[in-house]
PATOR-988322 format. One record per atom (N, C-alpha, C, O, CB): atom name; x, y, z; residue number from 0. Coordinates in nm, 2 decimals. Glycine has a CB too. Layout:
REM residues N
at/px/py/pz/i
CA/X/Y/Z/NUM
...
This chain:
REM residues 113
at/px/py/pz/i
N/2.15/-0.01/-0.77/0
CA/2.02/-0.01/-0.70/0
C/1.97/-0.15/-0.71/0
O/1.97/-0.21/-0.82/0
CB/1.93/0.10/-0.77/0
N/1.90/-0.21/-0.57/1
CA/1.86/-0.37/-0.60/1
C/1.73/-0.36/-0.63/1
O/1.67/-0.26/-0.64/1
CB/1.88/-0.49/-0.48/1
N/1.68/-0.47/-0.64/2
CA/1.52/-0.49/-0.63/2
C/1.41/-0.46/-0.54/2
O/1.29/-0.46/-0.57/2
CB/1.51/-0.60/-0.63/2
N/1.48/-0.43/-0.40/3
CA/1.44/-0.40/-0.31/3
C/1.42/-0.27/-0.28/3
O/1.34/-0.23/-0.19/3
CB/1.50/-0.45/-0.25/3
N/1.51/-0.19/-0.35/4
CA/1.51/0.02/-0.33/4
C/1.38/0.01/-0.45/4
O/1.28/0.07/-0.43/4
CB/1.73/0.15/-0.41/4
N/1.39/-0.05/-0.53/5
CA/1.29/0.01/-0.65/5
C/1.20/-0.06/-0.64/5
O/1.15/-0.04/-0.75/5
CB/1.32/0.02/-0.78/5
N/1.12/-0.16/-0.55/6
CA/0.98/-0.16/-0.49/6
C/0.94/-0.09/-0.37/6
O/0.82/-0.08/-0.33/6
CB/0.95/-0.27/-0.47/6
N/1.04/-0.05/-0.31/7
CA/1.02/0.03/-0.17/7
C/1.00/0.18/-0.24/7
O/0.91/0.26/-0.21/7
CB/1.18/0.02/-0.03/7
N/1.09/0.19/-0.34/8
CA/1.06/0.35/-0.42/8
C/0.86/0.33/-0.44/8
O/0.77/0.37/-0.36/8
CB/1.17/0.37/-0.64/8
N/0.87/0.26/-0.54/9
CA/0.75/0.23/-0.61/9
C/0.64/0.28/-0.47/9
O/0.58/0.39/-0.46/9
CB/0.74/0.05/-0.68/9
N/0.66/0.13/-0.34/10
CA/0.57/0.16/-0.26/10
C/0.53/0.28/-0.19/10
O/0.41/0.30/-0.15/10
CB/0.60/0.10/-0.20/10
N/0.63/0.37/-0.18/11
CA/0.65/0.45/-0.13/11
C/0.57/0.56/-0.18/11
O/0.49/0.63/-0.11/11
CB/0.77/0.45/-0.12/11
N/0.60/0.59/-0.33/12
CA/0.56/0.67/-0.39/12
C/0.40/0.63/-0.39/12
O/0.33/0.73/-0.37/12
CB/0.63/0.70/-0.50/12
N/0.32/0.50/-0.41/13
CA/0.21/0.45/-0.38/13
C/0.15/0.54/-0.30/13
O/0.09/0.64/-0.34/13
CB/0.22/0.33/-0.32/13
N/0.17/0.46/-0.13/14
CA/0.11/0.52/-0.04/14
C/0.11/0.68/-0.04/14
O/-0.01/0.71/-0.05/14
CB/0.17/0.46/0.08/14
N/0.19/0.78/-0.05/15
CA/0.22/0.93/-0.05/15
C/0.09/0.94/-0.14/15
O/0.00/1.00/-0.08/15
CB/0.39/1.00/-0.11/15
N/0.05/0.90/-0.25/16
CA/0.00/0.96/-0.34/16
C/-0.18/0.91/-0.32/16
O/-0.28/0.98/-0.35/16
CB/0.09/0.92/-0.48/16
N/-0.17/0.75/-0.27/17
CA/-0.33/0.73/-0.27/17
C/-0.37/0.75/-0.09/17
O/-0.47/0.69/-0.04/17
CB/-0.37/0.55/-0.34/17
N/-0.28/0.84/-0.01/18
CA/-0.28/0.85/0.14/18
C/-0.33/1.02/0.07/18
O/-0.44/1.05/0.12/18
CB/-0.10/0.80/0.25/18
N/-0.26/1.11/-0.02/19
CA/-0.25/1.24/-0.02/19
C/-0.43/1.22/-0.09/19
O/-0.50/1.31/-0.03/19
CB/-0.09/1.31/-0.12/19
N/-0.51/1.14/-0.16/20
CA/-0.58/1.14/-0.25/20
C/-0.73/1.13/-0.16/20
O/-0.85/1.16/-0.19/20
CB/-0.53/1.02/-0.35/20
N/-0.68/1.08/-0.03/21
CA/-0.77/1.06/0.06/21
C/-0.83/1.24/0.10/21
O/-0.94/1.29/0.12/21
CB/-0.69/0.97/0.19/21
N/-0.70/1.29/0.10/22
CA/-0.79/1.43/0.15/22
C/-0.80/1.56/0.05/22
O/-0.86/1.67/0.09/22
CB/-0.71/1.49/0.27/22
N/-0.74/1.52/-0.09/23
CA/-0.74/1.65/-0.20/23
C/-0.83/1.57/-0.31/23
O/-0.89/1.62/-0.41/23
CB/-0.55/1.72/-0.26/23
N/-0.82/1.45/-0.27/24
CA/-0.94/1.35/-0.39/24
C/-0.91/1.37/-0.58/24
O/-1.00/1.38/-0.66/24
CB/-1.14/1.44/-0.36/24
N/-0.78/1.36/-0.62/25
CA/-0.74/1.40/-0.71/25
C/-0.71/1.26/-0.81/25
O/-0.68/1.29/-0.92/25
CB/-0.64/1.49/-0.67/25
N/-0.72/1.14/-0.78/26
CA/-0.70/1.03/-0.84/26
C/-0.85/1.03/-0.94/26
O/-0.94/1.11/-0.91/26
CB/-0.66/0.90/-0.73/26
N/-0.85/0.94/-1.05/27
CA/-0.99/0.92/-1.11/27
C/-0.93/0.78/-1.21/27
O/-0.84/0.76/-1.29/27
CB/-1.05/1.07/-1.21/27
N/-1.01/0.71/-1.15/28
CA/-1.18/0.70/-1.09/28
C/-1.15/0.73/-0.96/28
O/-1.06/0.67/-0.91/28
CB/-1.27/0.55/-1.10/28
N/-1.23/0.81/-0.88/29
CA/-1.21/0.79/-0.69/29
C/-1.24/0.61/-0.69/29
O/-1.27/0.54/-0.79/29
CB/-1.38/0.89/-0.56/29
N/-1.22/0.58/-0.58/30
CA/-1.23/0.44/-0.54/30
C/-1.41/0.40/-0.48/30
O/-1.51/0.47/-0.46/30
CB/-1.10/0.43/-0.42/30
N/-1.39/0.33/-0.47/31
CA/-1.55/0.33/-0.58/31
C/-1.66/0.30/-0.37/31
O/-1.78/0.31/-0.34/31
CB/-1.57/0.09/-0.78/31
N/-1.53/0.26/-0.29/32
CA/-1.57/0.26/-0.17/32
C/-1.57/0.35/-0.13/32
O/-1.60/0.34/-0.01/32
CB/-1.54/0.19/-0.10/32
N/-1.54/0.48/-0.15/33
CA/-1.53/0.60/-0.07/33
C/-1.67/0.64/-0.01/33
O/-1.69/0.66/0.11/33
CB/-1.46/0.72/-0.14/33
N/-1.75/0.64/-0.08/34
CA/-1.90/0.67/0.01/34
C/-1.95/0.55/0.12/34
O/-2.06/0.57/0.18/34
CB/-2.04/0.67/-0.12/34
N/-1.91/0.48/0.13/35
CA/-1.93/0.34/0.27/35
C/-1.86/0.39/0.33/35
O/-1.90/0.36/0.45/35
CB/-1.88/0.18/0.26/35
N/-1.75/0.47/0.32/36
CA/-1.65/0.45/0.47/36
C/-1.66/0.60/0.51/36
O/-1.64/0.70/0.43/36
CB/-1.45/0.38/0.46/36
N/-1.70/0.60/0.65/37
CA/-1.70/0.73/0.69/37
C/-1.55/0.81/0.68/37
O/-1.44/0.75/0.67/37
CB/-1.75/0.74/0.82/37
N/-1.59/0.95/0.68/38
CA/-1.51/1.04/0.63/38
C/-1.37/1.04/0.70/38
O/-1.26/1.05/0.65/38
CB/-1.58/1.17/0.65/38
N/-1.43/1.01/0.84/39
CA/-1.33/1.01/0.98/39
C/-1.24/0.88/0.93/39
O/-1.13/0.88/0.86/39
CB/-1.43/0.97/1.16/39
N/-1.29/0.82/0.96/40
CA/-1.19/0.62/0.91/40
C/-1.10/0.70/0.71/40
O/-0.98/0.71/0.68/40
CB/-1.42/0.37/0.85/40
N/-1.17/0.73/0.67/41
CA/-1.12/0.74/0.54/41
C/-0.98/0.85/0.54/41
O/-0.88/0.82/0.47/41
CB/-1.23/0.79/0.46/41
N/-1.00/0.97/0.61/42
CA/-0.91/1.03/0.68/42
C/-0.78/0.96/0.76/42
O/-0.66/0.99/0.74/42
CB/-0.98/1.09/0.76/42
N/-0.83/0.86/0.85/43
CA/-0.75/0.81/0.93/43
C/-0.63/0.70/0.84/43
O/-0.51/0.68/0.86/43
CB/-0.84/0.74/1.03/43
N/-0.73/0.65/0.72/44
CA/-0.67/0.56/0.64/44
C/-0.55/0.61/0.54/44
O/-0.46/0.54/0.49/44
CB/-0.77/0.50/0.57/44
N/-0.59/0.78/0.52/45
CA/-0.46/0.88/0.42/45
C/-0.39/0.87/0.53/45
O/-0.32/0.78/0.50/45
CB/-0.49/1.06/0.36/45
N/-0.35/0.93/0.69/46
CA/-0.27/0.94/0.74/46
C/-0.17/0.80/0.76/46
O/-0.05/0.82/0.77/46
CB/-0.31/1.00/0.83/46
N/-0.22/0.69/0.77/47
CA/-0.16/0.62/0.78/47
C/-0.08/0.52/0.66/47
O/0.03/0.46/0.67/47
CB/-0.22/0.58/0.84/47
N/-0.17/0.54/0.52/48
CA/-0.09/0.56/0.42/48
C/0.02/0.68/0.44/48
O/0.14/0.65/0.42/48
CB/-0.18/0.57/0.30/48
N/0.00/0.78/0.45/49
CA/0.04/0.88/0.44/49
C/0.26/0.86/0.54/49
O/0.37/0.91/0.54/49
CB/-0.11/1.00/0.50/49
N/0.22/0.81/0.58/50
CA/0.25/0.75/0.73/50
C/0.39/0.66/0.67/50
O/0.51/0.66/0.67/50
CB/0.09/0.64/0.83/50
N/0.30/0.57/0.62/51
CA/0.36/0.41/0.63/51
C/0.47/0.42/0.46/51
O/0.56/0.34/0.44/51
CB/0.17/0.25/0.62/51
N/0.44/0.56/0.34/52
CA/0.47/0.63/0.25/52
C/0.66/0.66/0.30/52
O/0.77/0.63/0.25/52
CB/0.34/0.77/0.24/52
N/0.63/0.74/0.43/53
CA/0.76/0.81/0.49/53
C/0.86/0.66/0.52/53
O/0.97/0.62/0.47/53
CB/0.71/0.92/0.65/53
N/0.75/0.61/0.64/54
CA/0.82/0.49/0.74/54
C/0.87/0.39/0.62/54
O/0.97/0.33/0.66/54
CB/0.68/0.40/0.87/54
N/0.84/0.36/0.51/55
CA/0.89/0.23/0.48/55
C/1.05/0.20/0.40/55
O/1.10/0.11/0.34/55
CB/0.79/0.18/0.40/55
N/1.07/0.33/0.44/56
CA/1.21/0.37/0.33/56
C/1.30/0.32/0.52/56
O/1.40/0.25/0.49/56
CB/1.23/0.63/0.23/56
N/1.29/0.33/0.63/57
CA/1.37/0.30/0.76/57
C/1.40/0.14/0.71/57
O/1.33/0.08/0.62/57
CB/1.27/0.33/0.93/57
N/1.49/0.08/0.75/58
CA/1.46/-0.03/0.73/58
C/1.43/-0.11/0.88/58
O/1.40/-0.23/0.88/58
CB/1.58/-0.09/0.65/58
N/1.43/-0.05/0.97/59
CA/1.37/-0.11/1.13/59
C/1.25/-0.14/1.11/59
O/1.21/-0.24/1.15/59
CB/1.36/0.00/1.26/59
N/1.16/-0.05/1.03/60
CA/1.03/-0.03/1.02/60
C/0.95/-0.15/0.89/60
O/0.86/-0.23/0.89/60
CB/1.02/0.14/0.98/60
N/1.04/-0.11/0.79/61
CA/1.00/-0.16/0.64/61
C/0.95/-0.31/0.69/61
O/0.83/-0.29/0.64/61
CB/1.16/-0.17/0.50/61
N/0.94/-0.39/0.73/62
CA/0.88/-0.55/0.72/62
C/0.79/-0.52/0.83/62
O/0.70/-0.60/0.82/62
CB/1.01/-0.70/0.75/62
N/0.78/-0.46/0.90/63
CA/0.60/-0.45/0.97/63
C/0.53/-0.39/0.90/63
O/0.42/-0.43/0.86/63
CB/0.56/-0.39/1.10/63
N/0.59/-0.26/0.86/64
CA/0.45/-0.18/0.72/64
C/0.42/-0.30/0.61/64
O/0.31/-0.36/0.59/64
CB/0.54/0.00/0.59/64
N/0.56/-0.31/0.56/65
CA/0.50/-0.40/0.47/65
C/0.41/-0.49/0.52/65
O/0.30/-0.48/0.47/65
CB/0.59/-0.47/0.40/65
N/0.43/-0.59/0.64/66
CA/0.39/-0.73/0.67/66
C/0.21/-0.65/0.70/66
O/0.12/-0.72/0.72/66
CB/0.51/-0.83/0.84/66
N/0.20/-0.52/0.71/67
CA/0.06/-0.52/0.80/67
C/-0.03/-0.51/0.70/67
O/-0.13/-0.58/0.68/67
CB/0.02/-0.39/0.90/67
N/0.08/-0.34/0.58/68
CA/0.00/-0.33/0.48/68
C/-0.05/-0.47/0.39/68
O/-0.15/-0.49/0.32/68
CB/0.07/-0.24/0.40/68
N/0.05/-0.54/0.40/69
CA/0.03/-0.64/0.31/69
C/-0.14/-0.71/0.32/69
O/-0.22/-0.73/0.24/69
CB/0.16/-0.76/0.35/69
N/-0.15/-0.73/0.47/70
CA/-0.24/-0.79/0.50/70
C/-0.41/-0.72/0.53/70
O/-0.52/-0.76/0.53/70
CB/-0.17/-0.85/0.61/70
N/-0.35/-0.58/0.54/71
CA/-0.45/-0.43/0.49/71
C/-0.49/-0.43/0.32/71
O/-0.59/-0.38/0.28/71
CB/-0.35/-0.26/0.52/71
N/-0.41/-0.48/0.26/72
CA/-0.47/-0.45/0.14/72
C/-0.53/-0.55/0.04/72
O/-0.58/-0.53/-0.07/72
CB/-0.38/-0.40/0.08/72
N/-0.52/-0.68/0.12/73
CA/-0.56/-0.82/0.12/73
C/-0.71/-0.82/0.14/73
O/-0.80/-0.84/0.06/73
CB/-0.50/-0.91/0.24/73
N/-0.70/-0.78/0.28/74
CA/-0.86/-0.69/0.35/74
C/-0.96/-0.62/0.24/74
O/-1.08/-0.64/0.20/74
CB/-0.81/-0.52/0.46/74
N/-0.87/-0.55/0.21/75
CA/-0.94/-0.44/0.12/75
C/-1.02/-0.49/-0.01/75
O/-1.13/-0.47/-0.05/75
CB/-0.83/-0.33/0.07/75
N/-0.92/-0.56/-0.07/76
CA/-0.93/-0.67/-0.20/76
C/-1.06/-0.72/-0.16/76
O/-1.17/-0.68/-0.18/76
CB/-0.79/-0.80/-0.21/76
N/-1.02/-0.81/-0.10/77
CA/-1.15/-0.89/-0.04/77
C/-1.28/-0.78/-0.02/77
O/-1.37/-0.77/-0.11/77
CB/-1.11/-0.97/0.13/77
N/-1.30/-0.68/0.10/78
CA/-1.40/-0.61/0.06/78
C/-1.46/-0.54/-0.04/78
O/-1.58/-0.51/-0.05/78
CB/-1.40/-0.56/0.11/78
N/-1.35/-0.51/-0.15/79
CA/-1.41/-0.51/-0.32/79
C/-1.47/-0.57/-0.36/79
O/-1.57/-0.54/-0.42/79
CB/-1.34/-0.51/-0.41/79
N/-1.43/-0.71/-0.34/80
CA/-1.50/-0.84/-0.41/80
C/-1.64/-0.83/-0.39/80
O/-1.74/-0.83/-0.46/80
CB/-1.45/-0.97/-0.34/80
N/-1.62/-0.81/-0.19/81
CA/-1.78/-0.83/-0.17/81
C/-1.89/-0.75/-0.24/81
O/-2.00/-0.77/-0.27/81
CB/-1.80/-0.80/-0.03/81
N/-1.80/-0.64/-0.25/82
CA/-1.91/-0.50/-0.28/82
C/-1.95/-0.49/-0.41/82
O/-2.01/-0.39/-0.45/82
CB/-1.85/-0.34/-0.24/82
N/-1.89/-0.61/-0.51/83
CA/-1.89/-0.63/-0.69/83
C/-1.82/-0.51/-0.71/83
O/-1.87/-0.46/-0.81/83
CB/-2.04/-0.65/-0.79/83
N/-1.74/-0.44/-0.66/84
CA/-1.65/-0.33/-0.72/84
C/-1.54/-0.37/-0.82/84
O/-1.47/-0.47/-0.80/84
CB/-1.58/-0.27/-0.61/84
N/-1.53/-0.34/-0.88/85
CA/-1.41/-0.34/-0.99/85
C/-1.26/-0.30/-0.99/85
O/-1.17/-0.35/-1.06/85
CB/-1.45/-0.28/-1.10/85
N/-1.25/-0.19/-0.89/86
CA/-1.12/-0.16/-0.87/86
C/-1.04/-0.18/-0.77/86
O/-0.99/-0.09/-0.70/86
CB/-1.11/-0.08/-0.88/86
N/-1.01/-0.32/-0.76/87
CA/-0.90/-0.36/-0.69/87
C/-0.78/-0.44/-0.72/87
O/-0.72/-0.54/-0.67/87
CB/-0.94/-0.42/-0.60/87
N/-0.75/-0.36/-0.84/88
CA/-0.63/-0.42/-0.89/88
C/-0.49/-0.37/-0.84/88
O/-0.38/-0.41/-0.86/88
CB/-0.64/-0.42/-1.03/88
N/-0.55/-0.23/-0.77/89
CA/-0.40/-0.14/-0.72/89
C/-0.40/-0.21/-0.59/89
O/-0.28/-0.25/-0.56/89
CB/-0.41/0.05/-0.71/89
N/-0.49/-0.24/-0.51/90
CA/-0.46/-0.29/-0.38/90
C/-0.43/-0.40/-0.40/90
O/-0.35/-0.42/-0.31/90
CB/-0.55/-0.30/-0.29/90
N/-0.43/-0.52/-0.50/91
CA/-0.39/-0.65/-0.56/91
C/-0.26/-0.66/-0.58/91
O/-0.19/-0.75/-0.54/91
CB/-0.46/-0.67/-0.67/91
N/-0.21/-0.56/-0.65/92
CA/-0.07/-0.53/-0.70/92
C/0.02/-0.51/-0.56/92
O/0.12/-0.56/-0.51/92
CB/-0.06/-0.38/-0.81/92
N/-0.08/-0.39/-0.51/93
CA/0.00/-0.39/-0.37/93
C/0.04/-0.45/-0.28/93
O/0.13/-0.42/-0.20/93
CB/-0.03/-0.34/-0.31/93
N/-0.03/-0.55/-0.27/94
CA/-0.07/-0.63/-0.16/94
C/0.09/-0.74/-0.23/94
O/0.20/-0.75/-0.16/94
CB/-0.28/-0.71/-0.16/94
N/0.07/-0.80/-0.36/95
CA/0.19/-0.86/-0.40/95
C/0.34/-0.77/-0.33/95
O/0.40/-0.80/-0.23/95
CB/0.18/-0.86/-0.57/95
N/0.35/-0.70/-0.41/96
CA/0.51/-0.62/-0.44/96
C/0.53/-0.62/-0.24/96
O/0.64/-0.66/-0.20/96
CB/0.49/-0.39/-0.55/96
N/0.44/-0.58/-0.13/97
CA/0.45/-0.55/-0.01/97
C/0.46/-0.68/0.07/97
O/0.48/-0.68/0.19/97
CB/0.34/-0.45/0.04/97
N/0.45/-0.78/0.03/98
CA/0.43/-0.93/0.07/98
C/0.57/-0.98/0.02/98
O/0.64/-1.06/0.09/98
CB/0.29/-1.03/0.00/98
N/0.62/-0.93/-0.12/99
CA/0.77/-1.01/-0.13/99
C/0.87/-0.91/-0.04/99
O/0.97/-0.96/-0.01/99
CB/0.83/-1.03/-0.32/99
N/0.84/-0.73/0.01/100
CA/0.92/-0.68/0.07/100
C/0.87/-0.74/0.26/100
O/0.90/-0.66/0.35/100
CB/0.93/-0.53/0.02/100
N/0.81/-0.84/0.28/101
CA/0.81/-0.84/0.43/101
C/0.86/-0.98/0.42/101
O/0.89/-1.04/0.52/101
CB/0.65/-0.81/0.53/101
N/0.86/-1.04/0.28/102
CA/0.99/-1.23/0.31/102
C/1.07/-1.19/0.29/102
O/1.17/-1.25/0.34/102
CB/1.00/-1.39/0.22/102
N/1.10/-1.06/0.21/103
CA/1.25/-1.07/0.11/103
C/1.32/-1.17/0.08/103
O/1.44/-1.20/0.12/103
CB/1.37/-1.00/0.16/103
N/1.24/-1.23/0.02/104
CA/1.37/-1.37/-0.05/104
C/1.49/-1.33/-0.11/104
O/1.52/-1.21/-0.13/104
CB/1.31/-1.48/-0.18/104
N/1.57/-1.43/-0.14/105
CA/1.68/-1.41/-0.17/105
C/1.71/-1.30/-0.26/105
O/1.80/-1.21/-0.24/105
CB/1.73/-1.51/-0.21/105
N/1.63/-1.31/-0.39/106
CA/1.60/-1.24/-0.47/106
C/1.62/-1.09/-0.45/106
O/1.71/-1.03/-0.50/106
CB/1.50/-1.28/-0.48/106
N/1.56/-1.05/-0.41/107
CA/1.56/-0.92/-0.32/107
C/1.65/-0.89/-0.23/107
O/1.66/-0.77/-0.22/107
CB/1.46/-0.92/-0.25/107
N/1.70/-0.94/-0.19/108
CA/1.81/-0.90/-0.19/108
C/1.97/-0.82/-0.24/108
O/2.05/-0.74/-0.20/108
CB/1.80/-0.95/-0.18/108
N/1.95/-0.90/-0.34/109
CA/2.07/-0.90/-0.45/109
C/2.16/-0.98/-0.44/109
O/2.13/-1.09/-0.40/109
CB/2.13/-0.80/-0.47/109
N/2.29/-0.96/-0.47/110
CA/2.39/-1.06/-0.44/110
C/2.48/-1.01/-0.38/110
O/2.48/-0.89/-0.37/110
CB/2.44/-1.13/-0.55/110
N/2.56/-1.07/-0.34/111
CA/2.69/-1.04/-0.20/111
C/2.62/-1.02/-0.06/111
O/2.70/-1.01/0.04/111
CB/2.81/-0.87/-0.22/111
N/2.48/-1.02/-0.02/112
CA/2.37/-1.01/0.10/112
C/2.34/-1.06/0.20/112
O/2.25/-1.02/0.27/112
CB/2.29/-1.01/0.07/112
């Protein structure tokens, strides 16, 4: 298994779980923006976690989810900041691990690749 199955696992399992959290609300702390964003957009945002959870294991797919999420959760980061929220260290993390799967450097690869 390379470096690349077990951050795409990781990611994978991510999105499924904070995409699923959008509509059964089972994570704690909830995320501290959920009362700013309407219900509709917040919904929209589980399906496409929810979405991007399935899609990123294809590898046709895997470097645009990554390359978008990457840049969605950048977004997000930053709107934490603004809002003096404290919890954006999972979108932070995410935003990393989904930015080295849309260069895949060598690294990531593995070897013989």
């Amino acid at each position: 298994m390379n470096l690349t199955t077990i951050i795409t696992a990781f990611c994978s399992f991510s999105f499924l779980m904070i995409g699923a959290d959008k509509f059964l609300s089972f994570l704690e702390p909830p995320c501290s923006l959920e009362a700013s964003i309407s219900p509709i957009v917040w919904q929209v945002l589980g399906v496409l976690q929810i979405a991007a959870g399935v899609l990123i294991w294809l590898p046709k797919f895997r470097k645009h989810i990554a390359g978008f999420f990457t840049v969605f959760m950048v977004v997000f980061s930053i709107v934490h900041l603004t809002q003096n929220t404290s919890d954006i260290g999972g979108a932070a993390f995410m935003a990393v691990l989904l930015g080295l799967l849309a260069w895949n450097p060598s690294f990531l690869r593995g070897k013989g690749k």
